[in-house]
KEMIFI-953217 format. One record per residue (C-alpha): x, y, z. Coordinates in steps of 0.001 Angstrom, whole numbers, padded with zeros to 6 digits, always signed. Each point is the difference from the previous one (the first is absolute). Layout:
<recs>
XYZ
...
</recs>
This chain:
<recs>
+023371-047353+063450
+003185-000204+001283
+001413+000663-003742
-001881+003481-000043
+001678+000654+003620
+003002-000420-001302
-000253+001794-003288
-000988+002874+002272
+002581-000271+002583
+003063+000178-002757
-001689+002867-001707
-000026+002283+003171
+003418-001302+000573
+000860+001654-003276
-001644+002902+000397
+001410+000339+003329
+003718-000676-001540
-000628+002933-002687
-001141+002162+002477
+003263-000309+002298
+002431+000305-003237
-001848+003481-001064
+001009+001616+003887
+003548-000058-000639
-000377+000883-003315
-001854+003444+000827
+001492+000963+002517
+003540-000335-001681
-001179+001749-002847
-001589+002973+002864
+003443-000104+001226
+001960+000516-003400
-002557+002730-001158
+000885+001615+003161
+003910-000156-000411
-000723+001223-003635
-001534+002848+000950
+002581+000871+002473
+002878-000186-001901
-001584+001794-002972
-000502+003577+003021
+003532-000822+000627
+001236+000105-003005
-001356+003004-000801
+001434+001483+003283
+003193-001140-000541
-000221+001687-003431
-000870+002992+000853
+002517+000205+002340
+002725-000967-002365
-001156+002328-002728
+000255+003387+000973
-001523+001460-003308
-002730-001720-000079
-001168-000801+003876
-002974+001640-000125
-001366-002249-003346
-001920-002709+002699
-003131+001281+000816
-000324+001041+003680
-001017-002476+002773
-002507+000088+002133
+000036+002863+002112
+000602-002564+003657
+003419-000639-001954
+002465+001118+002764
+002302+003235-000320
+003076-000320+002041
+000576+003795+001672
+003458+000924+001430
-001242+002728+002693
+002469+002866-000313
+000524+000944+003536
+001184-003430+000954
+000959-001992-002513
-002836-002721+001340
-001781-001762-003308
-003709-000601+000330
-002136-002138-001947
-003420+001254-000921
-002614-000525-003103
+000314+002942-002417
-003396+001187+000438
+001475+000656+003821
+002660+001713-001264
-001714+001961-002425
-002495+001641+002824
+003534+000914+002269
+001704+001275-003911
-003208+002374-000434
-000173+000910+003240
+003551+000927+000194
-000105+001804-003327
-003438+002044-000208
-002080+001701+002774
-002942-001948+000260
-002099+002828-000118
+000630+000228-003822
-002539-000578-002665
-001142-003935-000074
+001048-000149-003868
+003343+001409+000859
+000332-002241+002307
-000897-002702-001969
+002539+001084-002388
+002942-000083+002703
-001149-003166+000893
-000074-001402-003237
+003769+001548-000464
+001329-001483+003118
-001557-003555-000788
+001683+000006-003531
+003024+001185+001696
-000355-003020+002887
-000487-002661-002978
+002892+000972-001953
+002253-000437+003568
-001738-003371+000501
+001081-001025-003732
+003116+000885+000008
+001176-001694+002599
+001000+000462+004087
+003572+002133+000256
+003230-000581+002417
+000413+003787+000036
-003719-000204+001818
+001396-003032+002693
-002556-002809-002901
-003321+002689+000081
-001214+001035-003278
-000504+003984+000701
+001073+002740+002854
-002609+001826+001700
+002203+002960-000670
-001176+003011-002177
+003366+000613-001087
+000481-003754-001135
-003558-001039-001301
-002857+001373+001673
-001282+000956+003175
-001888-002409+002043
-001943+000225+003792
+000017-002727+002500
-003756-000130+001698
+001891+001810+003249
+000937+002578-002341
-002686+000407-001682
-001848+000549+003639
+002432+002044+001184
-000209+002292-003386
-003908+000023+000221
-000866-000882+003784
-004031+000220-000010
-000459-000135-003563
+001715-002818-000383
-003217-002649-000679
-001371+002595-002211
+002983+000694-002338
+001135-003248+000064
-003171-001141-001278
-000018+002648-002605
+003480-000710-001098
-000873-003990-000038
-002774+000038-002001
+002325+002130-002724
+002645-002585+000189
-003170-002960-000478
-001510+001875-003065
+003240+000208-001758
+001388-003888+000925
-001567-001816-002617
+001964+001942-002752
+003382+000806-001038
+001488+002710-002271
+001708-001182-003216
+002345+001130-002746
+000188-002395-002798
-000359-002779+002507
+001989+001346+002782
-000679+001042+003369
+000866+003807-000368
+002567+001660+002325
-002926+002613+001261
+002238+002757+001542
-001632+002302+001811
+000957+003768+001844
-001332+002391+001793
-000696+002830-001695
+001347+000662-003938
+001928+003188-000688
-003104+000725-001888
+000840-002814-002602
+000824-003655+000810
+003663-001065-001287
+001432-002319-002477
+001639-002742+001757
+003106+000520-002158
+000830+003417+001436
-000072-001716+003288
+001015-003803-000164
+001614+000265-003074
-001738-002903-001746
-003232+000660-002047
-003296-001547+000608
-002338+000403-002399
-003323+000580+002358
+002038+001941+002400
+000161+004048-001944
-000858+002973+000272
-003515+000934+000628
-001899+002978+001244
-000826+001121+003694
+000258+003354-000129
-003181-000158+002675
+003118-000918+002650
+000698+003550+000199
-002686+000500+002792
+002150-002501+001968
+000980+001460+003441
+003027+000951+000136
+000208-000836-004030
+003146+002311-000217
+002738+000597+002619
+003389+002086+000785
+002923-000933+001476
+002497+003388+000392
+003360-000718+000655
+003795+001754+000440
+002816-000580-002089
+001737-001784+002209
-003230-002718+000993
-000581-000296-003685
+003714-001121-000363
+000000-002295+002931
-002442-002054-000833
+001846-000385-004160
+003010-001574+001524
-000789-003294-000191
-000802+000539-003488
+003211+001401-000865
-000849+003618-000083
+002859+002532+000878
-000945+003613+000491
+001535+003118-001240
+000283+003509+001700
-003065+001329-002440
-002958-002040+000941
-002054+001901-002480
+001769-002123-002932
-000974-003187+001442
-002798-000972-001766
+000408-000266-003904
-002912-001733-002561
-002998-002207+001471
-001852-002191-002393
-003697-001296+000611
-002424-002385-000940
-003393+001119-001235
-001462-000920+003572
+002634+002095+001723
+002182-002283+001346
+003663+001219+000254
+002066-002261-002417
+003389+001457+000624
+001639+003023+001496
+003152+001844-000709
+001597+000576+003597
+003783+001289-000095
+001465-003267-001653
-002694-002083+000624
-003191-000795-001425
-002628-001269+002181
-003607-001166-000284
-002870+000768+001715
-000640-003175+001555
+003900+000446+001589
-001012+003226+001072
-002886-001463+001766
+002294-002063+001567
+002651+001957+001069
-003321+003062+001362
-002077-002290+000924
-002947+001696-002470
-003184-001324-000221
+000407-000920-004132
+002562+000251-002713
-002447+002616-001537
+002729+003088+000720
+001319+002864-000720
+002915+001971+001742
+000859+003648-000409
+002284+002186+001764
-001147+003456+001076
+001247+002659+002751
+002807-002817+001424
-002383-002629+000336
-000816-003172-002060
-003883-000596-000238
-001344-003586-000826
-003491-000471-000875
-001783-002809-000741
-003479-001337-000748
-001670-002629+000858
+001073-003203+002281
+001584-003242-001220
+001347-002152-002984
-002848+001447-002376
-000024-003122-001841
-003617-001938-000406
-003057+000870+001797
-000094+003656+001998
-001962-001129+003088
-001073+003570+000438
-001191-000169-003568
-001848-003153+000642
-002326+001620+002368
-000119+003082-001960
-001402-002320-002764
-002462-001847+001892
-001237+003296+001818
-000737+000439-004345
-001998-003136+000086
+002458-002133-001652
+000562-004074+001137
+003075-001365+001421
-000003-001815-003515
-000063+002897-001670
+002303+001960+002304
+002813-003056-000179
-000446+000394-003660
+000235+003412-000257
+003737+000072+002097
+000883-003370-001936
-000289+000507-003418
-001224-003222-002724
-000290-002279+003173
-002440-002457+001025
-001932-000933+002181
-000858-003539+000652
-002019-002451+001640
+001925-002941+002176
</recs>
């Protein structure tokens, strides 16, 4: 009896031994499959960062990854999950009254645009945030206050509306040959979207020319500026322009892309482009053209912005057609896709 006691006693013992040696065991392996895992994400961070070329070959993150935002009138940097961003970005960049699709579409062009910051890396010229809430420097982008203060009563309502937009569009990215695209957008085309060569000198292959002709019934699609002899001078200086007595042989030959952007003009000495004489007039697009009749020099231009990438007007011109904000991103985007995170 007291054999078969003991026989059982040293076999629980055992057992009980075994048991104890497996809890270190798992839970160091837990911990090294965790460290694994984290130093694979920041490898691939660190990566991206270092490889300007190809930062946008990692897939995106999740869309709680946090976007750094250097607020423009102060300078302050906020951190915020890009799908918070996203809904200030669209709300900052398209009336929320627009076409769901369309805005769907801007949503989907400011996320891609949000990723790509987050990839490449935070920047000392933006005091360690990733992007600017600027328009001028990335895109535009509404606080909640300003976002009340833009909409005051309808603020639940199109913030809802602009929300669910940004939440139908999260779970996918637009791609180039496995690249988050650069997915520039405007205002309003000059009746055809731009190459990005004749504006940012390098070429990117989904980033030409399409049509948009439809951005003709724009408000205020075309505009004049009329101005004397001596205003149109002033505002040359800078650029090296010195005037003659006959301001009437000023202006020699202007060459134009296909979409109507000014490539270069012949002023006295100087040859100028359109984007410098948006500059320097403070036009609404690069899309110009400058005569001189009865003593005054008459600037025109059509439409408003960059015209590279997506025409937001054209967006919601397209969707008022029926199309998707798939189909709409790539209709402005040409050979892209889009892809599922």
């Amino acid at each position: 009896m007291e054999v078969v006691v003991l026989k059982k006693m040293f076999i629980f013992s055992c057992l009980l031994c075994l048991g104890l040696a497996c809890v270190p065991l798992t839970a160091w392996s837990m911990r090294r499959e965790t460290v694994i895992v984290g130093t694979n994400a920041e490898e691939t961070t660190v990566s991206a960062a270092q490889n300007t070329e190809s930062d946008t070959e990692a897939q995106p993150t999740s869309a709680e990854e946090a976007i750094a935002v250097c607020m423009a009138s102060s300078g302050a940097v906020v951190e915020m999950s890009v799908r918070e961003y996203c809904i200030g970005a669209v709300a900052g960049e398209m009336p929320a009254l627009y076409e769901v699709e369309a805005l769907k579409a801007q949503a989907a062009a400011c996320m891609n645009l949000a990723r790509r910051a987050v990839l490449q890396g935070t920047s000392d010229r933006l005091f360690g945030a990733h992007i600017s809430s600027s328009a001028a420097q990335a895109q535009a982008y509404l606080t909640e206050e300003q976002m009340r203060q833009k909409w005051g009563n309808a603020y639940d309502v199109y913030y809802a509306r602009i929300a669910a937009a940004v939440d139908a569009v999260l779970p996918y990215a637009v791609m180039y040959e496995n690249e988050l695209c650069q997915t520039c957008f405007h205002a309003v085309s000059p009746g055809k979207t731009e190459n990005s060569e004749n504006v940012w000198v390098a070429a990117t292959d989904y980033l030409v020319a399409v049509d948009s002709s439809f951005d003709s019934t724009a408000e205020h699609f075309e505009t004049t500026i009329m101005l004397s002899a001596d205003e149109f001078a002033d505002k040359l200086t800078d650029y090296g322009f010195e005037p003659t007595q006959n301001a009437r042989l000023w202006l020699g030959e202007a060459d134009y892309s296909d979409s109507g952007t000014l490539l270069a003009l012949e002023v006295g000495d100087i040859t100028l482009s359109g984007a410098q004489l948006r500059t320097a007039f403070g036009l609404r697009s690069a899309a110009v053209t400058v005569v001189y009749e009865d003593g005054e020099f008459i600037l025109t231009t059509r439409g408003y912005g960059h015209g590279v990438g997506m025409s937001q007007y054209g967006a919601q011109q397209l969707a008022l057609q029926g199309m998707t904000w798939q189909e709409i991103i790539k209709y402005y985007y040409t050979g892209v896709e889009i892809v599922p995170l």
